[in-house]
N, C-alpha and C positions, 0 to 999 in steps of 0.2 A: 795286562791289567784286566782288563775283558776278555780274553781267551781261557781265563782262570774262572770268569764268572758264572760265561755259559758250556765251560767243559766238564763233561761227567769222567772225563780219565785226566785231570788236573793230577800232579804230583803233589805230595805236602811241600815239596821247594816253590814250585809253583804259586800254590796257593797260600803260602804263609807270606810269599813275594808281594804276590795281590795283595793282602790285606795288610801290608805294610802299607803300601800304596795309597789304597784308597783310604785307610785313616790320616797320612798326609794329606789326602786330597779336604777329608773335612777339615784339617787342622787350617789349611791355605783356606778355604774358603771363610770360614771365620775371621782369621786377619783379614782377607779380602771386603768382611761386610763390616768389620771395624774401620780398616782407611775408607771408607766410601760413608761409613758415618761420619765419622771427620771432615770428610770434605764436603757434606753435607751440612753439620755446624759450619766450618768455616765461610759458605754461600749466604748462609743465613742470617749470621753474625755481620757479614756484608752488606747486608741491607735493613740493617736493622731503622736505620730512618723511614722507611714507608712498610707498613706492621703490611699489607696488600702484598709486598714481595717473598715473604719470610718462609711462606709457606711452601714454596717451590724447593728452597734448600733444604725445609723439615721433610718433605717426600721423599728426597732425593735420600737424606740420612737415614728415612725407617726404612725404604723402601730396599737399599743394600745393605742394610742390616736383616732383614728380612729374608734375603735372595740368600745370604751368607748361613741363617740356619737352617733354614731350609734344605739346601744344600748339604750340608754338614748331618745334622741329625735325623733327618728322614731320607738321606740317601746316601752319601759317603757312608758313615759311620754305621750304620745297619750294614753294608755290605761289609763291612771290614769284620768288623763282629762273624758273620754268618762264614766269610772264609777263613777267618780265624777255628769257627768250629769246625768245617770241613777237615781243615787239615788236621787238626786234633785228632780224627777220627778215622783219617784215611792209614790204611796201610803204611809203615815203612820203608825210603825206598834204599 
């Protein structure tokens, strides 16, 4: 998955492998910042008797919801893409 990233003699098997990969990797990180929102409402939802607590669960849910696009659309999924194009353009092997 990274040997494909920084290799300039990557194969298109190689690199089309990578960028399978790493578009999984954004896809899991996304689910990963939705269950961590969820369990973010569910803290929250926890304590809804004193409004003072609420706010810890609501950080917790933007905060991995946040890490989750991040993640995914400024770095999985750009990489996935760009070795997507590599191998489009790399020789046959």
């Amino acid at each position: 998955m990274f040997s494909a990233v920084f290799s300039g003699s990557a194969s298109r098997e190689q690199l089309s492998s990578a960028a399978r990969t790493w578009e999984l990797t954004g896809a899991f990180a996304l689910a990963m910042g939705a269950i961590g929102t969820i369990i973010g409402l569910v803290i929250m939802l926890k304590n809804m008797d004193d409004p003072a607590a609420i706010g810890p669960g609501m950080a917790i849910g933007i905060l991995t919801l946040l890490y989750g696009l991040i993640l995914a659309f400024a770095i999985a999924l750009p990489v996935s893409y760009r070795l997507e194009d590599r191998a489009a353009a790399s020789p046959g092997d």
